[in-house]
C-alpha positions in Angstrom: -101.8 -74.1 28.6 -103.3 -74.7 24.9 -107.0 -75.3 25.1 -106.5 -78.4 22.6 -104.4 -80.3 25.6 -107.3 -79.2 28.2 -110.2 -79.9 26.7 -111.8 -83.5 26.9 -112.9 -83.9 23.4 -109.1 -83.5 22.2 -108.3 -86.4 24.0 -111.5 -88.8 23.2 -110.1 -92.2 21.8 -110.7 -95.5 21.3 -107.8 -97.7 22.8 -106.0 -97.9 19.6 -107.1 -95.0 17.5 -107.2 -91.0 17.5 -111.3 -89.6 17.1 -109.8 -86.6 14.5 -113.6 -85.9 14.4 -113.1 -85.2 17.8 -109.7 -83.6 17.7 -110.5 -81.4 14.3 -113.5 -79.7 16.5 -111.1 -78.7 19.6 -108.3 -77.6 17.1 -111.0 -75.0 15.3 -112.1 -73.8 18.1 -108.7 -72.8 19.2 -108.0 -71.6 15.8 -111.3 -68.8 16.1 -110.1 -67.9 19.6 -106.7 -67.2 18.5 -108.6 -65.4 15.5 -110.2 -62.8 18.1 -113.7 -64.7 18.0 -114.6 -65.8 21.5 -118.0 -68.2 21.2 -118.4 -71.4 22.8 -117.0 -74.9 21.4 -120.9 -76.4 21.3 -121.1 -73.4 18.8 -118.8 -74.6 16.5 -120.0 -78.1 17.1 -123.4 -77.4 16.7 -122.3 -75.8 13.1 -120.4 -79.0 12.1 -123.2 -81.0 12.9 -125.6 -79.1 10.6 -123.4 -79.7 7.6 -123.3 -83.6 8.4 -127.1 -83.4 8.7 -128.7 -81.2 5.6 -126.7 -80.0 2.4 -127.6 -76.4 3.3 -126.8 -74.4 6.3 -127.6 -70.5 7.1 -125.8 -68.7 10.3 -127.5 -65.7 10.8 -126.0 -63.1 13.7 -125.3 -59.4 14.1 -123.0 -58.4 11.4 -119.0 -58.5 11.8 -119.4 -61.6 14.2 -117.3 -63.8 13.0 -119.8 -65.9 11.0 -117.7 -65.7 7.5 -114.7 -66.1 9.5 -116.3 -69.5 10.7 -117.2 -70.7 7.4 -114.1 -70.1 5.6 -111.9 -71.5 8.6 -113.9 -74.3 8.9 -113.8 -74.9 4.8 -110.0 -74.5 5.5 -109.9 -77.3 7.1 -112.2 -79.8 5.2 -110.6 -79.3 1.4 -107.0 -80.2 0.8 -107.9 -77.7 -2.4 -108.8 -74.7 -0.6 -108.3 -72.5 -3.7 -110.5 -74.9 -6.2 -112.9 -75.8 -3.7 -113.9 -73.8 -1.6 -116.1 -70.8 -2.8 -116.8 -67.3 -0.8 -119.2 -65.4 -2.6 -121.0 -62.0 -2.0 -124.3 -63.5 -1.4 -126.3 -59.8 -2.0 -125.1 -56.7 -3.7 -125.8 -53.8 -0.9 -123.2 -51.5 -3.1 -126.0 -51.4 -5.5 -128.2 -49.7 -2.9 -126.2 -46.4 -3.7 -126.7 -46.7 -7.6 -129.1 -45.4 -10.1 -129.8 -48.6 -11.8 -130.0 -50.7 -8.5 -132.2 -53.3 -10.3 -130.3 -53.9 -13.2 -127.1 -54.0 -10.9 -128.9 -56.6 -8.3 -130.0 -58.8 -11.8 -126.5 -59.4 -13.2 -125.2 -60.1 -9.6 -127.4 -62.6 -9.0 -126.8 -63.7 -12.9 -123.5 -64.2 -11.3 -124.3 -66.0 -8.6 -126.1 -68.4 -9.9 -123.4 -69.5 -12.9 -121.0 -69.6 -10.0 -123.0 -71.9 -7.9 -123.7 -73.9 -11.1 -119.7 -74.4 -11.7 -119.3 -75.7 -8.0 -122.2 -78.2 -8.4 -120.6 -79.3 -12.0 -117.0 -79.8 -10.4 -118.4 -81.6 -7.5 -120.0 -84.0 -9.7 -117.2 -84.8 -11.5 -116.4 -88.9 -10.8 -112.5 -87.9 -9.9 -113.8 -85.2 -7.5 -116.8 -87.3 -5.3 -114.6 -88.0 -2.1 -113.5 -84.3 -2.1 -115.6 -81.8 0.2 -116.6 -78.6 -1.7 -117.9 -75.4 -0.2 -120.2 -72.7 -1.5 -120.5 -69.8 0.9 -123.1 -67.0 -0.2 -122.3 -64.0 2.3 -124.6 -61.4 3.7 -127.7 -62.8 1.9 -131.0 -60.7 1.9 -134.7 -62.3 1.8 -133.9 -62.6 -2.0 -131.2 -64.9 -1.9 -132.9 -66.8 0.8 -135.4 -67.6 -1.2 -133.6 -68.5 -4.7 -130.7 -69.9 -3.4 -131.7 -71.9 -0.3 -135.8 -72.2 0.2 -136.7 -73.1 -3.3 -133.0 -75.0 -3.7 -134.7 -76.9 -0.2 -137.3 -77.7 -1.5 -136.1 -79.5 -4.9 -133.3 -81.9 -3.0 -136.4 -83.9 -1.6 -135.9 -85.8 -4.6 -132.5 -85.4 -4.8 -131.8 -82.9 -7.8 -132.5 -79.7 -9.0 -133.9 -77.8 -11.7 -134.0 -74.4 -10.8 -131.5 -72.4 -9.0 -131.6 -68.5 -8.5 -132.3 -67.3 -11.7 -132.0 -69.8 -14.0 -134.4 -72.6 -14.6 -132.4 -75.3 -16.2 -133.3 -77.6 -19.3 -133.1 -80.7 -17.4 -132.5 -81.6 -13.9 -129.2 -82.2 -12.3 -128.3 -84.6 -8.9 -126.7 -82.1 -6.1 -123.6 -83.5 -5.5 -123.6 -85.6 -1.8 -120.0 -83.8 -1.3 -121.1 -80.2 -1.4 -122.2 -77.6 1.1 -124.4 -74.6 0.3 -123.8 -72.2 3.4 -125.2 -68.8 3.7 -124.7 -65.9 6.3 -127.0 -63.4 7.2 -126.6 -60.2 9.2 -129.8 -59.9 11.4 -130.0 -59.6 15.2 -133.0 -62.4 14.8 -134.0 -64.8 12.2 -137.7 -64.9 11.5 -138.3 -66.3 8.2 -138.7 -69.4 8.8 -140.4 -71.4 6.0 -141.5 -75.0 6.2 -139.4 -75.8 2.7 -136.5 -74.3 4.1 -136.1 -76.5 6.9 -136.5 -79.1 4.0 -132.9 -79.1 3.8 -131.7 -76.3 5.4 -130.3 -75.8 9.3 -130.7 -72.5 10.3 -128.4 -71.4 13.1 -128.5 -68.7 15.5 -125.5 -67.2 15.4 -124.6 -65.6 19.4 -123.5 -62.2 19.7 -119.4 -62.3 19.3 -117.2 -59.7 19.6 -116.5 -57.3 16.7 -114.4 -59.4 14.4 -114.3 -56.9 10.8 -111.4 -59.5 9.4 -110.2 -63.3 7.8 -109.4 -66.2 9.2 -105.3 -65.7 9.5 -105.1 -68.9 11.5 -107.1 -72.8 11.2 -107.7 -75.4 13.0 -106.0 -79.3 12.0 -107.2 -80.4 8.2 -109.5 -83.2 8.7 -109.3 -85.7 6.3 -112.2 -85.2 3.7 -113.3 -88.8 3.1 -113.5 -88.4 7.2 -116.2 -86.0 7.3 -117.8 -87.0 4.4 -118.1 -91.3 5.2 -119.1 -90.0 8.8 -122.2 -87.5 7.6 -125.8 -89.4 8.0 -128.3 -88.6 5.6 -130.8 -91.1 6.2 -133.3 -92.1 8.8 -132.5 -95.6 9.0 -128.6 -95.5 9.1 -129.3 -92.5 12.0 -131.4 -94.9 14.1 -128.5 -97.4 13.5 -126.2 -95.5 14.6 -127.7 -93.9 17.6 -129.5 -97.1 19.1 -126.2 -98.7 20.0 -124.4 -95.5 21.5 -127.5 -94.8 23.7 -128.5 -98.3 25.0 -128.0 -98.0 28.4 -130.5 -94.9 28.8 -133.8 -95.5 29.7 -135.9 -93.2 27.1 -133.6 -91.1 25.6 -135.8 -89.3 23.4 -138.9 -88.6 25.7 -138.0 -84.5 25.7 -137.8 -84.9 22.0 -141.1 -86.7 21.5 -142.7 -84.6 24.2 -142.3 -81.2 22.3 -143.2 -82.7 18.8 -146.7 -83.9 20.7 -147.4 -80.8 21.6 -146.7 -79.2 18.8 -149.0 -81.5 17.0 -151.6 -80.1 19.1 -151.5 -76.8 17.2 -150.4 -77.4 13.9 -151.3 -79.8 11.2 -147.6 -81.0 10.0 -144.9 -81.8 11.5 -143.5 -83.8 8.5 -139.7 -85.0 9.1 -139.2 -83.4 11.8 -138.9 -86.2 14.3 -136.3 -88.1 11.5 -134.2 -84.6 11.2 -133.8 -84.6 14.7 -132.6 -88.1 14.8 -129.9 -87.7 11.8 -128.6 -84.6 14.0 -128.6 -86.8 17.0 -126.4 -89.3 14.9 -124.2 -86.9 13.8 -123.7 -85.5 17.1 -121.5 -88.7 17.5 -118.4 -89.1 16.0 -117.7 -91.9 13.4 -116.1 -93.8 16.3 -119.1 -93.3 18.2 -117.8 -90.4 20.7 -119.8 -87.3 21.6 -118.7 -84.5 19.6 -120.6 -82.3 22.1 -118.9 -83.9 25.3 -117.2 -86.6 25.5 -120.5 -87.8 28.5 -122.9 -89.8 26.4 -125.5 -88.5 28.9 -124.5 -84.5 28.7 -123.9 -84.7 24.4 -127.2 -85.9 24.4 -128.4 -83.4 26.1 -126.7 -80.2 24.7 -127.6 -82.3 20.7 -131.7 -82.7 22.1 -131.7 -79.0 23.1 -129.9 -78.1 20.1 -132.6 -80.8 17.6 -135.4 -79.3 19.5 -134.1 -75.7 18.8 -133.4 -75.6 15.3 -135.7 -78.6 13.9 -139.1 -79.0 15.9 -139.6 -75.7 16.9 -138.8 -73.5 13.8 -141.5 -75.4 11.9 -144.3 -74.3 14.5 -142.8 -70.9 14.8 -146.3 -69.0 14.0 -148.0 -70.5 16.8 -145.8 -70.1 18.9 -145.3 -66.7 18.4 -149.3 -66.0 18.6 -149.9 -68.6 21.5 -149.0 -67.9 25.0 -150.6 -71.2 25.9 -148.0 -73.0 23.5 -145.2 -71.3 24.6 -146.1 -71.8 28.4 -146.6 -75.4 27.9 -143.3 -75.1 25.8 -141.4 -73.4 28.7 -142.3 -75.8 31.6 -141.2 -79.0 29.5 -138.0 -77.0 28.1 -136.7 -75.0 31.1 -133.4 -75.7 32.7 -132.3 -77.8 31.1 -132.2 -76.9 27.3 -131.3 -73.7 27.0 -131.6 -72.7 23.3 -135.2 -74.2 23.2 -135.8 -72.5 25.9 -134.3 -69.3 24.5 -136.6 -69.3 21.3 -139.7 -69.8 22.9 -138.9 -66.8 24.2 -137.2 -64.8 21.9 -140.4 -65.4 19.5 -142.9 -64.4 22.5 -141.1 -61.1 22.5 -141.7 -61.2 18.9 -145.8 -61.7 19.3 
């Protein structure tokens, strides 16, 4: 039986109209199983949630996982261009590793990477192109590309713009188009360069161990309409809070956990700036435009996976250090966290190991 007809999310309605945000998610799931990569549907989710929530996005995993497959299948399915809009780029050049010039070799690519990365922004700006979705996918990054492409990018979009971007430093600054993603994938069995201008504007997510998967995307999930994804993507605090508030007023205290980690947190490090309005836009966007979970169609359980999820990739990577040097943090951490939110739960401990 097709997973799209099983699966509650497929069919989450209102009486008299189809949640495609809701369908479009079950359909690319099914799509990367029938692709040969077998990870969870809160995965995928999760991964569309991020791009509602922050312009930038990394997924870093083991290599050959299935995390470019992901990207481009989920690109696929957001532009009605594929071939104009929709950018895969080799994010690092590890061919140069094996040549004598390596460092010229690394300077042109990156050259190239940034004047390709410049034309996406410049078409995406474009008046007739604004209710289009466009897609920039830097593959296989290093700690180089991190920083030029997505930290220091990160960094500049607090006001909106940018004026440098990997190599070039531009004569004036430019708006960053509302309709474009930036996506990078990294090969790394654990991230752990997290940088507080980063999270700026950047989600970085955890990637879990799929199968091998060496090839492309051969088969996609249901092309979601783009002025869909792109009028249903919160940016700001205030239109988050309106939109959760409603979908969340029968719950007594629905954002203790959340609250409860960022206080103590606070106890050990001086900023947690954003971080509790980050986690509410990804709370927002964990709800469909029509105000279903995207998670599960439960109010009570999508909260809960889209908390664990906030707490996981927003509150906790900005304290990373201390958590990684402080068994008293991370004990505290682990009594508030376990059982019920799992990936929280699973980076305390993963940067315990790490200490």
């Amino acid at each position: 039986m097709s997973t799209l007809t099983t699966n509650p999310l497929y069919n989450a309605s209102l009486p008299t109209q189809t949640d495609h945000e809701a369908v479009y998610i079950a359909s690319l799931h099914e799509a990367m199983l029938e692709n040969g990569v077998s990870v969870g549907q809160d995965e995928i989710t999760n991964f569309y949630v991020a791009l509602k929530s922050k312009p930038l996005a990394i997924l870093a995993g083991p290599a050959q996982s299935g995390k470019k497959a992901l990207v481009h299948g989920l690109a696929q399915s957001l532009s009605e261009q594929e071939s104009l809009h929709i950018q895969m780029i080799t994010g690092h050049p590890w061919w140069a590793d094996s040549c004598v010039d390596v460092a010229n070799y690394t300077k042109l690519h990156t050259r190239f990477t940034t004047e390709k990365v410049l034309a996406v922004i410049e078409e995406a700006s474009q008046p007739e192109n604004l209710k289009q979705v466009f897609v920039a996918c830097l593959t296989r990054i290093s700690p180089a590309e991190l920083l030029s492409f997505f930290t220091e990018v990160a960094m500049q979009l607090q006001n909106g713009q940018i004026m440098k971007l990997g190599d070039t430093q531009l004569p004036d600054p430019i708006p960053f188009p509302s309709n474009l993603r930036i996506i990078g994938t990294k090969d790394t069995l654990s991230f752990d360069l997290w940088d507080s201008d980063l999270l700026l504007s950047t989600t970085v997510i955890q990637w879990p161990q799929a199968n091998n998967f060496p090839g492309p995307m051969f088969n996609r999930g249901i092309l979601l309409d783009e002025r869909e994804f792109l009028q249903s993507s919160i940016r700001g605090r205030d239109a988050a809070y309106r939109k959760v508030f409603p979908v969340l007023k029968g719950q007594r205290y629905p954002f203790y956990p959340l609250l409860q980690v960022e206080a103590i947190l606070k106890r050990y490090i001086s900023s947690l700036d954003f971080a509790i309005d980050d986690a509410m836009i990804y709370l927002a966007n964990s709800w469909s435009r029509l105000g279903n979970g995207l998670f599960h169609s439960s109010s009570d359980r999508n909260l809960t996976i889209a908390l664990d999820l906030a707490i996981a990739q927003i509150l906790l990577p900005r304290a990373a250090d201390a958590i990684r040097n402080l068994e008293t943090l991370r004990n505290r951490l682990k009594i508030i966290l376990a059982g019920q939110f799992l990936h929280a739960a699973a980076f305390v401990t993963a940067l315990g190991a790490q200490g």
